[in-house]
C-alpha positions as CSV (number, residue, x, y, z in Angstrom):
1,X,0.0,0.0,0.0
2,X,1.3,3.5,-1.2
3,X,1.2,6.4,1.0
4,X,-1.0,8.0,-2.1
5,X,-3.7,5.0,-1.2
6,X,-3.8,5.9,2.0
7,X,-6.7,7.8,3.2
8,X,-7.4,8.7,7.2
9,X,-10.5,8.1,8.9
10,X,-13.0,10.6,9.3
11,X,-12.7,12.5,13.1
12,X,-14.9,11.1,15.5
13,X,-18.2,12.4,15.9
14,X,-21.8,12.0,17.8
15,X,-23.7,13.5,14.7
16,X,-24.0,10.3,13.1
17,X,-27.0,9.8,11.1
18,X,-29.9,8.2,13.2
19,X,-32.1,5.2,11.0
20,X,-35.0,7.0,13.3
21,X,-35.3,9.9,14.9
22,X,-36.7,9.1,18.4
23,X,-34.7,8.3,21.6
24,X,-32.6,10.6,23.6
25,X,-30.7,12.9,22.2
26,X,-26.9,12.1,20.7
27,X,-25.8,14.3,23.4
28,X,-27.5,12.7,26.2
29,X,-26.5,9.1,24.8
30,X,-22.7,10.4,25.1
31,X,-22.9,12.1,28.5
32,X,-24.8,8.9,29.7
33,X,-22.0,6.5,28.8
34,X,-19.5,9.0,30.5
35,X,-21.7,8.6,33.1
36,X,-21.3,4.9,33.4
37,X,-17.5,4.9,32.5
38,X,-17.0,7.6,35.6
39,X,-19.2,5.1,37.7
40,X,-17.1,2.7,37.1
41,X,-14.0,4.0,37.6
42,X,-15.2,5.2,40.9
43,X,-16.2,1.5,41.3
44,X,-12.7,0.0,40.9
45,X,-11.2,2.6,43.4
46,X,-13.8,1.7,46.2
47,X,-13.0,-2.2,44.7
48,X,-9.2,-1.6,45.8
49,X,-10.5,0.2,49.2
50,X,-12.3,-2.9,49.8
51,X,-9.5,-5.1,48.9
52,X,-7.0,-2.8,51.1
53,X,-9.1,-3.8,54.3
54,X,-9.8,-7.4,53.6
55,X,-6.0,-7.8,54.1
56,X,-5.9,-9.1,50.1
57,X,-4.8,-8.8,46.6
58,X,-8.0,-6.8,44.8
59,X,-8.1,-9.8,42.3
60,X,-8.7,-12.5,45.4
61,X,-11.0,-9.5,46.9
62,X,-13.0,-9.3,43.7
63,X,-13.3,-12.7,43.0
64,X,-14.4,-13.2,46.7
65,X,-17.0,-10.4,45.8
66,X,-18.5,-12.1,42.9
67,X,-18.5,-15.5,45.1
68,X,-20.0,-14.3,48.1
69,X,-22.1,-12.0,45.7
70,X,-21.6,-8.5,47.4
71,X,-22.8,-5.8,45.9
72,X,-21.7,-2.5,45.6
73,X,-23.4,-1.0,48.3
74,X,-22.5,-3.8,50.8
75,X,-18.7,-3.3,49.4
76,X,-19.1,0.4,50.4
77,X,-20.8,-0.4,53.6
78,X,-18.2,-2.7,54.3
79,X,-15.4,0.0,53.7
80,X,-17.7,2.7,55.9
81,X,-17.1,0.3,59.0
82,X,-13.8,-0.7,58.6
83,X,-13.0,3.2,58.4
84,X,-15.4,4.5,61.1
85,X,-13.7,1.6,63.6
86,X,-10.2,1.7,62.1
87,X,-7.2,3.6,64.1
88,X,-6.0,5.8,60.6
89,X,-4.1,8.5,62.7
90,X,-4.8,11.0,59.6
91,X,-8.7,12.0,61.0
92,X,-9.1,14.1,58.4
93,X,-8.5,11.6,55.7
94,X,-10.8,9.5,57.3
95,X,-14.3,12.2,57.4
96,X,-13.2,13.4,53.6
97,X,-13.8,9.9,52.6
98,X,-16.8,9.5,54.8
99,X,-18.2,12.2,53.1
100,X,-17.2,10.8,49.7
101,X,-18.4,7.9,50.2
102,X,-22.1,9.6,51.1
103,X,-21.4,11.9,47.8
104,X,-21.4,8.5,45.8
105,X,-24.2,7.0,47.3
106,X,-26.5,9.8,46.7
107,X,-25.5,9.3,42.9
108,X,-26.3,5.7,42.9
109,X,-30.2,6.4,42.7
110,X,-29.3,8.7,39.0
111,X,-27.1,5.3,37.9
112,X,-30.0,3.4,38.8
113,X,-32.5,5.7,37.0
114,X,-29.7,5.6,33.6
115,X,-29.0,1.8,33.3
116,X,-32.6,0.7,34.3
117,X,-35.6,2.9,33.6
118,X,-36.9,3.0,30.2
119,X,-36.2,6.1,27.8
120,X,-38.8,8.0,26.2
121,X,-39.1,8.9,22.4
122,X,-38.2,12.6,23.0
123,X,-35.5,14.4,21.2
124,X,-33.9,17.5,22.8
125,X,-31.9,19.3,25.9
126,X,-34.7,17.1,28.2
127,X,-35.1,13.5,28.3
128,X,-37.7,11.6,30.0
129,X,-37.2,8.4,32.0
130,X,-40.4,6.1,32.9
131,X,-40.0,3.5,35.5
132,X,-41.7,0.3,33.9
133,X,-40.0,-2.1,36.3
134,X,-41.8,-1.1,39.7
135,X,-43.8,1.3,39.2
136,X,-45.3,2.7,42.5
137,X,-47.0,5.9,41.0
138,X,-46.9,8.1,38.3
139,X,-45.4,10.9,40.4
140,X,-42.7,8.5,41.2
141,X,-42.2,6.5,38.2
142,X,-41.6,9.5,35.5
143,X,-38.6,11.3,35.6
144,X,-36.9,14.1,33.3
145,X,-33.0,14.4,33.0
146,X,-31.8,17.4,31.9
147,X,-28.3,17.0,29.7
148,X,-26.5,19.7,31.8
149,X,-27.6,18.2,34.6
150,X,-26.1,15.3,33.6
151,X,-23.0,16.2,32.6
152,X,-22.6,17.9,35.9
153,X,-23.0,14.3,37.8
154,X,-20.3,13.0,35.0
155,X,-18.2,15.9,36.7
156,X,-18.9,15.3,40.3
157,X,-18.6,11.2,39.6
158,X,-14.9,12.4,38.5
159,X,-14.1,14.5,41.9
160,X,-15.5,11.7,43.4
161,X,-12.7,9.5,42.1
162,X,-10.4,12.0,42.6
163,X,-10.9,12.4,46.8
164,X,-11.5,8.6,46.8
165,X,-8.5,7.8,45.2
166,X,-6.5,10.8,47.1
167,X,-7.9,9.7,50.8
168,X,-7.0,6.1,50.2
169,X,-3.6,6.3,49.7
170,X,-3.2,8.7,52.6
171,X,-5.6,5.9,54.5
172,X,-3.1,2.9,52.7
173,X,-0.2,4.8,53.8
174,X,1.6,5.8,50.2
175,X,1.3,9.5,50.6
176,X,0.8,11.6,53.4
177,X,-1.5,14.6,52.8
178,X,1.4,17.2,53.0
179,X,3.2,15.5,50.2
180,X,-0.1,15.0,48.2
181,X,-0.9,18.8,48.2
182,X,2.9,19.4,47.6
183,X,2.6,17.8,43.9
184,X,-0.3,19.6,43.3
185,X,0.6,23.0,44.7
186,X,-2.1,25.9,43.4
187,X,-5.4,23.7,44.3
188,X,-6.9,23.9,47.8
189,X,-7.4,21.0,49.5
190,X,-11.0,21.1,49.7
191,X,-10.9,20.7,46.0
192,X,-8.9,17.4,46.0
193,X,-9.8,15.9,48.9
194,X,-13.9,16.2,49.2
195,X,-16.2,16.2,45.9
């Protein structure tokens, strides 16, 4: 092949053309799988918190998750208690993450609400979400999700992961806080260490 044959892809793009023109938006469809990618990522780092305290490698940890089938929120729970009852002589380190940890949880109903609810047919800045699963009542089970909105949860979720990831190696003893805000001189610490 000649460097005359060659020809580069086109640039990535979310204006693709849709077969039908119902669903949510392109942009929400983007800013909801950044949601879920941020999600995760803030999964894995309360995953290696969770290994940290079991005393284990995170791959035993995880596969002792998926055995004993612990979810998420028992993981977290799990982490919570060995925190609150742990003697981490950096207090600080320890309420920042308490808090985090809270932060996160509050999310976990709008991650519930993206992966499981169904989407309406609407096109635009507003998407609506119906619950068909349980529905309890109609005030309950209909939701709208505006995209800014969103994309401001895609934002917290990443200073979520950012003070989780912080406070744990403070809490696993790889940094101290001093030499944490000493690489990244010019940010306050409320900015690194709490969402």
């Amino acid at each position: 092949m000649s460097n005359e044959d060659f020809k580069p892809r086109e640039p990535f793009s979310i204006d693709w053309p849709r077969q039908y023109n119902v669903g949510p938006s392109d942009e929400h469809l983007h800013a909801m799988g950044q949601f879920i990618v941020n999600y995760s990522a803030v999964e894995w780092q309360l995953s290696e918190l969770f290994a940290f305290f079991l005393k284990m490698p995170v791959s035993e940890a995880q596969r002792l998750s998926v055995e004993a089938n612990i979810s998420m929120a028992g993981m977290i729970r799990y982490v919570q208690g060995q925190i609150a009852h742990s003697e981490i002589s950096d207090q600080q380190a320890v309420d920042d993450l308490l808090h985090t940890l809270k932060s996160f949880d509050a999310i976990s109903a709008l991650r519930h609400k993206i992966v499981h609810w169904q989407w309406g047919l609407n096109e635009g800045p507003t998407a609506s979400l119906t619950d068909l699963i349980k529905p309890k009542n109609s005030k309950k089970s209909n939701a709208t999700l505006n995209i800014s909105e969103l994309r401001e949860q895609c934002l917290k979720l990443m200073k979520i992961l950012q003070a989780i990831s912080l406070n744990g190696e403070i809490i696993r003893g790889v940094r101290t806080r001093a030499q944490i805000l000493e690489i990244r001189k010019g940010t306050s610490p409320e900015k690194l260490f709490r969402p």
